[in-house]
N, C-alpha and C positions, 0 to 999 in steps of 0.2 A: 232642606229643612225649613226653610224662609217660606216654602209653599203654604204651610200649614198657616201663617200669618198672613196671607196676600190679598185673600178675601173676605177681611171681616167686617160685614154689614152690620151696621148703628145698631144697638140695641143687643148684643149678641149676647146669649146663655151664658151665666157663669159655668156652670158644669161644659158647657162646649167648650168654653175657650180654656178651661181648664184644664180641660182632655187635650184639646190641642198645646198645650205647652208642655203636658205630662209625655206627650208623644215627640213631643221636636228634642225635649233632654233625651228621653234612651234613643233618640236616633244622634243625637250630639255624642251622646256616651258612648256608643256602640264603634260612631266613627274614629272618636279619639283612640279604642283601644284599638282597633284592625290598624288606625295610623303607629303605635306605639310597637303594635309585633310585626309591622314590614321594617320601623328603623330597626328593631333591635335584631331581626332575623339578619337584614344586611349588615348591620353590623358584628354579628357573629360568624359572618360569612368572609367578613373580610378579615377577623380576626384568626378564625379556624380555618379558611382552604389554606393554607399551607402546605403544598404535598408531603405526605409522609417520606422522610430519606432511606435510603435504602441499605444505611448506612449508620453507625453511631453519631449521634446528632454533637458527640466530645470529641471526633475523631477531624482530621480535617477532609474535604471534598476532594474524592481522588480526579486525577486527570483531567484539574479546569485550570484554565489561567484566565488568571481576572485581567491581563490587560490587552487581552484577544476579545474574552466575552464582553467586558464592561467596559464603557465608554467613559469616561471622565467630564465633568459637565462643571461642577462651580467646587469651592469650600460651602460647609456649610457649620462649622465649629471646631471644638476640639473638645473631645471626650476624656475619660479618665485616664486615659493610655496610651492616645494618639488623635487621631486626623479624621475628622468626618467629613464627607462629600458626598453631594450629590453624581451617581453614575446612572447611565441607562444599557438597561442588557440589549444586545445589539439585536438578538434576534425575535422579541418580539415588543421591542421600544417601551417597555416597560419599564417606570424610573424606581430606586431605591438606594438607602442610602450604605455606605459603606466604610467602615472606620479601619485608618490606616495606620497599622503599629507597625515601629521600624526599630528594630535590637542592633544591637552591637554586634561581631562577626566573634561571639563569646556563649560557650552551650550553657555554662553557666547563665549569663542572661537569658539566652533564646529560651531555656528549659523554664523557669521560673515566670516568664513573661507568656509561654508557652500554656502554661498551668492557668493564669489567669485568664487566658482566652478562653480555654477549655470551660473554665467557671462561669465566665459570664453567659458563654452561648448555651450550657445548658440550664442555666440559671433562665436566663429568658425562652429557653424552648419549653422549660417548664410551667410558664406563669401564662397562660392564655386569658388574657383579661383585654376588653375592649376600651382601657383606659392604659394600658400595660405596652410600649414597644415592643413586636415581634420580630425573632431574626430565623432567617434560614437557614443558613451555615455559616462555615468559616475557610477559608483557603491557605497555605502558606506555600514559600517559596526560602531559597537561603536565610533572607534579611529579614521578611516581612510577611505579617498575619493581615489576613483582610478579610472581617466581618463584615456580611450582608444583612442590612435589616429594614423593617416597616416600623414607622412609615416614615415617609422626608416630611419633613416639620416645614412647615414656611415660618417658623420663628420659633424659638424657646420663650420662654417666661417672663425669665431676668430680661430680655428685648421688647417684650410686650410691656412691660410694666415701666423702664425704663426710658423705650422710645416711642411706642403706638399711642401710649395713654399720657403724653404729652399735651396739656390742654384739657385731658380730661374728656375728649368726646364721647359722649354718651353711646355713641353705637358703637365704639371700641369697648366701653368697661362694663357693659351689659351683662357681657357672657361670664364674667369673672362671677357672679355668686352661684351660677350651677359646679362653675370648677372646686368650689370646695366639696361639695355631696363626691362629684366624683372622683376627684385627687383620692379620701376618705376611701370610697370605694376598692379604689385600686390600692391602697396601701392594706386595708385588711383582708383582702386577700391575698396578697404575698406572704404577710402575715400567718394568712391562714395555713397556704401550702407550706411553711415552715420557712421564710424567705425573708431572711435581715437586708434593707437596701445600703445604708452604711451610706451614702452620700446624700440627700435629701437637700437639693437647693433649687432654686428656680431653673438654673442653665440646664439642671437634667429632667426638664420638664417640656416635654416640645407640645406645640399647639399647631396642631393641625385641620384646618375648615374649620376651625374657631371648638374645635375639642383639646383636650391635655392630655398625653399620653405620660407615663412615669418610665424612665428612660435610664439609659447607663449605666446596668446592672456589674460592671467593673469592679466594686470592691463590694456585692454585697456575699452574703453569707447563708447557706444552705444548711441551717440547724436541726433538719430533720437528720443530718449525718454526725451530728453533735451531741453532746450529752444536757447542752443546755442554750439559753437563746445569749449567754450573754460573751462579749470578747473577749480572748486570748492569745491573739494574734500580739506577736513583737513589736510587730512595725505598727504606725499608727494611719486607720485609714482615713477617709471624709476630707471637707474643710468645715479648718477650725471655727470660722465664722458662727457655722452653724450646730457645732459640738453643743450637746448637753452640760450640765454642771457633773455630773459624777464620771470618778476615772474608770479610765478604759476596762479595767476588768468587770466592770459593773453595770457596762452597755449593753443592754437587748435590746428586743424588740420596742420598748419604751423611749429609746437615743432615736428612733426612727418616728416617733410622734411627736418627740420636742422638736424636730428637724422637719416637719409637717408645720409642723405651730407654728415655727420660726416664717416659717414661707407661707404661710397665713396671715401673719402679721402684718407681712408686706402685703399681700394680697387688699384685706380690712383697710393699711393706708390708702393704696391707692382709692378703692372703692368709695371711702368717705373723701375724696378729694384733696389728699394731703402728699405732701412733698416725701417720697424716697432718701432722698439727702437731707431733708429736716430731719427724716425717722434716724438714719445714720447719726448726724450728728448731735442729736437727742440723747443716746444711750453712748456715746463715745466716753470712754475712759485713761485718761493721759496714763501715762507709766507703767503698763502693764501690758502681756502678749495680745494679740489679738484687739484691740482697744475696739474694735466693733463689734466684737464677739455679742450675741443675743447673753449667752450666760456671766459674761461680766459684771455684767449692769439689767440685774431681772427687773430691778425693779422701776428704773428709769423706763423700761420695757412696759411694764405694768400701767403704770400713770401714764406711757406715751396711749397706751390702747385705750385707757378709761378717760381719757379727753380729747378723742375723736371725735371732730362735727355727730352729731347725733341727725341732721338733716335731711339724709341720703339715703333713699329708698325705704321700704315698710320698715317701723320702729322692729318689729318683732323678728323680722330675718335677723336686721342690727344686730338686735338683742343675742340671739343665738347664737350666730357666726362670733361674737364678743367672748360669751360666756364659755363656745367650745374650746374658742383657741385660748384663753389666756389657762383654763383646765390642762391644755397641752403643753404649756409652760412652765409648767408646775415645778421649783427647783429639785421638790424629792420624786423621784421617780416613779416609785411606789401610789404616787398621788397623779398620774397621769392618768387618763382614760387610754384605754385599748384603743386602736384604730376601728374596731367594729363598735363598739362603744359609740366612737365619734358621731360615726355612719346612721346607725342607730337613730341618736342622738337630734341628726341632720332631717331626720324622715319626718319629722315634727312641721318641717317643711318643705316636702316633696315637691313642688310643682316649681318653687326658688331656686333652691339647692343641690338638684339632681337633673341630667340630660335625659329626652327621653330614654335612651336604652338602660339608663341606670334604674329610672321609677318604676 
């Protein structure tokens, strides 16, 4: 494209050189998009070859043993119901990760923990999204269930915010304003397919080759088999941290955007340069559960976000990223924006707030 400027001798036609910059943009154009549908082809590629199972993707994987096929290699957290590790399949060195639940020698537990696995794997075999964790099946044995999934994170969220962006280096918190378009993204499409995630925190958020994927579908909720989007469950699921203000029976799909918000918040801190543990002890509340609960203290919340350095990157992303989240905070429910809303919302600035596969 640079050819088309390389020889311009003194004196040159406006209408030439006009034409030559009207010709270097559509071939600027042209390359960005061919560059836009190879990421977003490969990254549908690696979201969708999954082989299809031959089998019910709820059922578990007849005749494998995971500690013949899989190799054991590091920790790599702890999920909502057990143990995640990095393993690699022996036969073709392929690495993935694998979360390890271990029951009591009790059918009542086994059955009940049983059900949950069942939930999460087709919960995540359902949800094909390229910001979305993928799993392939599930195994079991006497003691112990062991989900396989994509992708191995080289860190979660809550570690990237906490320990990478230590300092604040620039070429770490760079990538943090496209993860909100696509965090947004992938939530209103779970949303979409009829899919409550129910724990919405940094740690279920893994970052891999500097992408986010929405992770640990363990307590969410498939409403499409419900009569409504909001909880009735006995037990209570999430953490409280990041619980909405309204009770449990009154939690839908909207408890899953305050719990976006919340981890946006954090997000916005870091970005503007400010301390995690300031934000924390900002909105801390003595004498009551949770004292760092976001919904204790909305409003300590509120003034923490509206006297953010205002110095840090285009005023007008600020502005936006500001105005979405403190809207996903909203203490009445009813006054939250949709997650496709958000997304929407976020397209006002494409090129900031969205990875290429998502624009």
């Amino acid at each position: 494209m640079l050819s088309h400027f390389a020889s311009h001798p003194p004196g040159l036609a406006f209408e030439t050189f006009h034409s030559r910059v009207e010709t270097s943009t559509e071939l600027f154009e042209t390359s960005l998009e061919d560059w836009k549908e190879i990421v977003k082809r490969v990254s549908e590629e690696e979201t969708r070859s999954l082989p299809p199972l031959p089998y019910p993707v709820d059922q578990p994987t007849p005749g494998l043993d995971t500690s013949a096929r899989f190799q054991w290699l590091e920790p790599l957290g702890t999920g909502t119901y057990g143990q995640v590790s990095k393993v690699r399949e022996v036969s073709t060195n392929s690495i993935y990760a694998q979360k390890t639940i271990r029951v009591q020698n009790s059918n009542r537990a086994k059955n009940i923990i049983e059900q949950q696995v069942k939930n999460e794997v087709t919960i995540m075999h359902k949800l094909r999204h390229h910001h979305i964790a993928s799993v392939l099946f599930y195994v079991k044995d006497e003691t112990t269930f062991y989900i396989i999934m994509l992708p191995v994170g080289d860190y979660d969220l809550r570690h990237f915010l906490e320990v990478n962006c230590a300092g604040f280096p620039r070429t770490e918190t760079r990538h943090l304003d496209q993860w909100f378009g696509c965090l947004a993204s992938a939530l209103a499409y779970a949303h979409q397919e009829r899919v409550k995630h129910e724990d919405i925190k940094p740690s279920n958020i893994l970052i891999r080759d500097h992408q986010p994927y929405l992770a640990d579908f363990g307590s969410a909720k498939d409403f499409s088999l419900m009569e409504g989007s909001t909880s009735t469950d006995e037990y209570i699921v999430g953490t409280p941290v990041y619980w909405p203000p309204e009770p449990l029976p009154q939690r839908g799909r909207a408890a899953d955007v305050f719990a976006l918000g919340c981890v946006f918040s954090e997000m916005l801190t870091v970005r503007q340069h400010k301390s995690l543990q300031e934000y924390r002890d900002t909105r801390y509340l003595p004498h009551v559960d949770n004292p760092y609960a976001f919904r204790t203290n909305l409003d300590a919340v509120y003034t923490w976000l509206q006297e953010l350095p205002d110095n840090v990157g285009p005023p007008e992303v600020r502005s936006l990223l500001l105005e979405q989240t403190m809207n996903m905070l909203a203490a009445d429910p009813t006054q939250r924006p949709e997650a496709r809303v958000v997304k929407r919302n976020f397209r006002h600035e494409p090129d900031a707030l969205f990875c290429l596969s998502c624009s």
